[in-house]
SEFI-988566 format. One line per 8 residues: number of its first residue (from 1); their letters; for each residue z, x, y of N, C-alpha, C. Coordinates in pm, 1 decimal. Example, Ala and Ser with C-alpha at 12.3 -4.5 7.8 and 13.67 -1.06 7.14 Angstrom:
# SEFI-988566
1	as	780.0:1319.0:-569.0:780.0:1230.0:-450.0:780.0:1320.0:-330.0 ~ 708.0:1285.0:-225.0:714.0:1367.0:-106.0:787.0:1290.0:3.0
This chain:
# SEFI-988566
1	xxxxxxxx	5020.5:830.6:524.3:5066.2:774.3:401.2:4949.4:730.1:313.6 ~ 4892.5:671.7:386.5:4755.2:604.4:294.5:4614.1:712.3:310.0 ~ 4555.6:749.0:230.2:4440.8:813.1:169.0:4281.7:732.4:215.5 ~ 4247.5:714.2:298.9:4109.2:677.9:344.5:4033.1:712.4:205.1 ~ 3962.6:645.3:116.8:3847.6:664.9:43.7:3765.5:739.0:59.1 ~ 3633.9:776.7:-13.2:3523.9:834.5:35.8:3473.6:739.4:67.7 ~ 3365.8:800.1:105.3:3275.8:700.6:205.0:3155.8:607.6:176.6 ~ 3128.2:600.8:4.5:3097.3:502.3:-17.5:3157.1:368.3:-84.7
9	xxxxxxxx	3285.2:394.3:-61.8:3367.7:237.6:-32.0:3325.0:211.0:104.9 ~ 3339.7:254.8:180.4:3320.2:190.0:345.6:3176.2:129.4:347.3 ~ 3069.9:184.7:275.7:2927.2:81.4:274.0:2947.9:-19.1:266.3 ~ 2812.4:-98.7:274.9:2814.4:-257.5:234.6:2804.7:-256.7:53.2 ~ 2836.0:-331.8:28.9:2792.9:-409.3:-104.9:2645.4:-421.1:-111.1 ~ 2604.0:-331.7:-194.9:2444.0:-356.2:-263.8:2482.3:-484.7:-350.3 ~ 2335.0:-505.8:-405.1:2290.9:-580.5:-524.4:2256.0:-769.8:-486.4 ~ 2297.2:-844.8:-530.8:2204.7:-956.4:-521.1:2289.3:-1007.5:-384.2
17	xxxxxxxx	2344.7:-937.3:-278.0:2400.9:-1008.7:-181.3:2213.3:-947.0:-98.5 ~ 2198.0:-832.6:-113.4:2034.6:-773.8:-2.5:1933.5:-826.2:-31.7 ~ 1971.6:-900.3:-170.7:1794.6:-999.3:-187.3:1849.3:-1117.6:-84.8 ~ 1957.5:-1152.4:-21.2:1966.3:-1231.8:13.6:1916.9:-1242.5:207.2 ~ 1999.2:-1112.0:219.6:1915.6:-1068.4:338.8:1740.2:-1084.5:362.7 ~ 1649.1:-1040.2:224.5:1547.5:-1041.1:266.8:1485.0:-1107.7:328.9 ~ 1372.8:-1088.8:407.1:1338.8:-1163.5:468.2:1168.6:-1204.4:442.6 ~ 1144.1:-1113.8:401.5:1012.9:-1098.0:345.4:981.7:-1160.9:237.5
25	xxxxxxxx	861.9:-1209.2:206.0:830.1:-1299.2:39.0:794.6:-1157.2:-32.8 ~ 867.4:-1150.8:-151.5:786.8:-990.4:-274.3:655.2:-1044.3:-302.7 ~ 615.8:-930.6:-265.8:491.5:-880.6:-305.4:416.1:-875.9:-440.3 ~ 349.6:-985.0:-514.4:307.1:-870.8:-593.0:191.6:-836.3:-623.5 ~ 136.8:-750.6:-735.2:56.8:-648.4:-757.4:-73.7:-719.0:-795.8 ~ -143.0:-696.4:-695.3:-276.8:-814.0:-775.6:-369.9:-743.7:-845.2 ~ -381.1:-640.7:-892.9:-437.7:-572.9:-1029.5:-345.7:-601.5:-1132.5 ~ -248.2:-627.8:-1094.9:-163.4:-622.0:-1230.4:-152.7:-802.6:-1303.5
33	xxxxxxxx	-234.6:-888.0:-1225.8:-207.3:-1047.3:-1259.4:-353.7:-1022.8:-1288.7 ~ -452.6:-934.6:-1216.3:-594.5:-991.3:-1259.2:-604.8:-898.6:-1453.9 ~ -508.3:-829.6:-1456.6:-481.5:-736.9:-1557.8:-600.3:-622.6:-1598.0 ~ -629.7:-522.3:-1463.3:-729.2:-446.4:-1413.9:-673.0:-311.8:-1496.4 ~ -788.9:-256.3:-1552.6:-723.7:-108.5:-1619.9:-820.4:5.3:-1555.5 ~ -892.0:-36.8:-1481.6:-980.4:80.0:-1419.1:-983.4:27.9:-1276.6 ~ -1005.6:91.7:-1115.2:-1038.0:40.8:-1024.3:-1171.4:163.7:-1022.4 ~ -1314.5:89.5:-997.7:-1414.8:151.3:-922.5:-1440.5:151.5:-850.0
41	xxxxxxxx	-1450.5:294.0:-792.6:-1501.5:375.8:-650.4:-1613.0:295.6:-601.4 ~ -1673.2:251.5:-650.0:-1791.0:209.5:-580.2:-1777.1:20.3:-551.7 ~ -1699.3:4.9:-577.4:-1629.7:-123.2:-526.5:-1584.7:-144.2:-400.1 ~ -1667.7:-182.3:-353.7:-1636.2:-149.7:-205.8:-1515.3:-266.7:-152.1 ~ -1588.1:-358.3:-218.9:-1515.2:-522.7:-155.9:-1362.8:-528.5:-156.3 ~ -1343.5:-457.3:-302.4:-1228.3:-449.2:-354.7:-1142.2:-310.9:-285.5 ~ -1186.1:-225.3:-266.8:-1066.4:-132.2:-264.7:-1062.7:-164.2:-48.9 ~ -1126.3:-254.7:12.2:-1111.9:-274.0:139.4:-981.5:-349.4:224.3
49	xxxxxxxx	-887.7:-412.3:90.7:-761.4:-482.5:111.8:-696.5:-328.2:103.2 ~ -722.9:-240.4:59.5:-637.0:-189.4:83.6:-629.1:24.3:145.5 ~ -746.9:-72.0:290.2:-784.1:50.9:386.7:-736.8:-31.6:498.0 ~ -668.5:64.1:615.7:-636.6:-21.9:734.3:-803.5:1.1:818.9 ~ -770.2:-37.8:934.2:-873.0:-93.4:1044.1:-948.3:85.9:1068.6 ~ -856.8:201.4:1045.3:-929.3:352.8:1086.4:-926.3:367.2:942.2 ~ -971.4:355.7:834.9:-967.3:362.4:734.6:-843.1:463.3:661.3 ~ -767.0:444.3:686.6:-636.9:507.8:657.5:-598.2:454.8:514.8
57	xxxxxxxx	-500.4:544.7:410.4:-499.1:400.1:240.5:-324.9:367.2:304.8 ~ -333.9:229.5:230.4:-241.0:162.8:311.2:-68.6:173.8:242.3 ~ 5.2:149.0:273.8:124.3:191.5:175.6:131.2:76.0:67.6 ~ 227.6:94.7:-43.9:255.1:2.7:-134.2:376.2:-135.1:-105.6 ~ 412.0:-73.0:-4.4:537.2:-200.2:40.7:425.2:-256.8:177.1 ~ 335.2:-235.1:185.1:221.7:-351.8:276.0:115.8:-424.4:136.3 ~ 68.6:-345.4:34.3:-53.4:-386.9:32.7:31.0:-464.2:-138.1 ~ 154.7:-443.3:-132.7:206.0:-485.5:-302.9:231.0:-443.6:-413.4
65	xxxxxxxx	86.4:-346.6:-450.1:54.2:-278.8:-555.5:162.4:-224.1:-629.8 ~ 147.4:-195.9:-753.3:224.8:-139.5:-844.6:233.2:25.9:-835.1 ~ 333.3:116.9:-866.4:303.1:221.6:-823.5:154.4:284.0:-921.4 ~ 145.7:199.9:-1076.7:6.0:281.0:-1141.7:-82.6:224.9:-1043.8 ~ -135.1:125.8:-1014.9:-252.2:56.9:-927.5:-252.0:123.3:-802.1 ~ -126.3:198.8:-777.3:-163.3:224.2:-632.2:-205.6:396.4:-600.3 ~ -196.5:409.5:-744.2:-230.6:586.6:-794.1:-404.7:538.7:-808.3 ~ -406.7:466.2:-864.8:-552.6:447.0:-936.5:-647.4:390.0:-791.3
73	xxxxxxxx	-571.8:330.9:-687.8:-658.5:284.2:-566.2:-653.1:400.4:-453.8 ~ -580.5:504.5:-486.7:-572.2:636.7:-392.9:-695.7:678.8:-444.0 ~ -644.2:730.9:-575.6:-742.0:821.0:-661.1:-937.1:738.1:-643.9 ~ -941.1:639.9:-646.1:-1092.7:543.0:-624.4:-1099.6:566.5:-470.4 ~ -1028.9:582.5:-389.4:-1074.5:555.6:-224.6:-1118.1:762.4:-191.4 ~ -1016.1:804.0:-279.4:-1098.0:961.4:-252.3:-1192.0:960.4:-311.1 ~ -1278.1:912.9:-389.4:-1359.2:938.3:-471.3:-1493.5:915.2:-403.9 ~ -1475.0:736.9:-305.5:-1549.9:713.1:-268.0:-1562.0:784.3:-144.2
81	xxxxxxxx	-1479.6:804.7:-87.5:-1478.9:941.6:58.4:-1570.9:1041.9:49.6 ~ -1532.6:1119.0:-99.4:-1603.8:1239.7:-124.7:-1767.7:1186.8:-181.3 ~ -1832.2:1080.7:-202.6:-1951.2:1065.3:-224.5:-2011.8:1000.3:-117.9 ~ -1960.6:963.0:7.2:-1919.9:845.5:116.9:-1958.6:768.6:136.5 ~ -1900.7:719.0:69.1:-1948.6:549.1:75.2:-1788.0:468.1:189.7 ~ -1716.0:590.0:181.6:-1616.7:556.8:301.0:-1601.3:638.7:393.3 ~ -1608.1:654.1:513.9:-1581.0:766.5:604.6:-1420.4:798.9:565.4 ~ -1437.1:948.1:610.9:-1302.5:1047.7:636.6:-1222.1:944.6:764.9
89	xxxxxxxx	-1279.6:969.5:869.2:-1240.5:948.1:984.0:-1308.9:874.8:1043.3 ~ -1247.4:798.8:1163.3:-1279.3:733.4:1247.0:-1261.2:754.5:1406.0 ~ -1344.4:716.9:1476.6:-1321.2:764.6:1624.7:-1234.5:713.3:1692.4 ~ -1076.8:764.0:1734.9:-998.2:666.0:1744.1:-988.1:573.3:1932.7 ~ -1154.8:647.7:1984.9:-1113.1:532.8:2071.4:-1194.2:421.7:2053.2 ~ -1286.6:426.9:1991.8:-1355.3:324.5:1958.1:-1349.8:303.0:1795.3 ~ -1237.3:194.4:1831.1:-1211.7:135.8:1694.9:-1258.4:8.0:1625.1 ~ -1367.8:37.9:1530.5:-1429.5:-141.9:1476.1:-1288.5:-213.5:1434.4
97	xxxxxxxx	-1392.6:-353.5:1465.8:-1270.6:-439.0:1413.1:-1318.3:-436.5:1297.7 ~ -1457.2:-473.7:1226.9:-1485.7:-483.9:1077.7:-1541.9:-354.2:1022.9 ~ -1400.8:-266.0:994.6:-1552.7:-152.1:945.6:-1617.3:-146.5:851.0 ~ -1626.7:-267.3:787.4:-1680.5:-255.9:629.3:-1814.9:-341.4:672.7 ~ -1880.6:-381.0:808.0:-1990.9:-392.0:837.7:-2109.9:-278.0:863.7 ~ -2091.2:-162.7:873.3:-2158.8:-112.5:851.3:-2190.2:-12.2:689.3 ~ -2039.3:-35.5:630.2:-2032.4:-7.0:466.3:-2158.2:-74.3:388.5 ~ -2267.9:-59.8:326.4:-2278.9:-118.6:229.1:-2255.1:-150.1:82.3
């Protein structure tokens, strides 16, 4: 007799009930408060928040960034790769804890 819906009636309810779930504090974009329009490659200090421990680039729901800042901190960490001032790779059984000690 009765007609089952499709199946996105049976979901949950989006919208301000999942900010409520969160659990996490938002993130935000700290080029975008220091109001940064260039990131340089040769900045080492700076683009190191956002390389993990094997120098891997880190995602945007870890490191905050905005999706332009986080184009512009890809685009600066290859840059510095390809002139290397960052290694490609790392040896993954011997992993530094600081690898930006031997960076200068």
């Amino acid at each position: 007799m009765f007609k089952l819906h499709s199946i996105k009636w049976a979901t949950k309810p989006k919208g301000p009930i999942m900010a409520e779930r969160r659990k996490f504090k938002k993130r935000f974009c700290k080029y975008c408060e220091q109001k940064v329009e260039f990131i340089d490659y040769k900045d080492l200090s700076g683009l190191k928040f956002s390389l993990s421990e094997r120098f891997k680039i880190m995602p945007r729901r870890l490191t905050g960034n905005c999706k332009r800042h986080q184009e512009l901190v890809t685009i600066a960490i290859k840059r510095a790769r390809q002139t290397a001032l960052i290694p490609y790779i790392v040896d993954r059984k011997n992993v530094v804890e600081n690898p930006f000690e031997n960076v200068r």
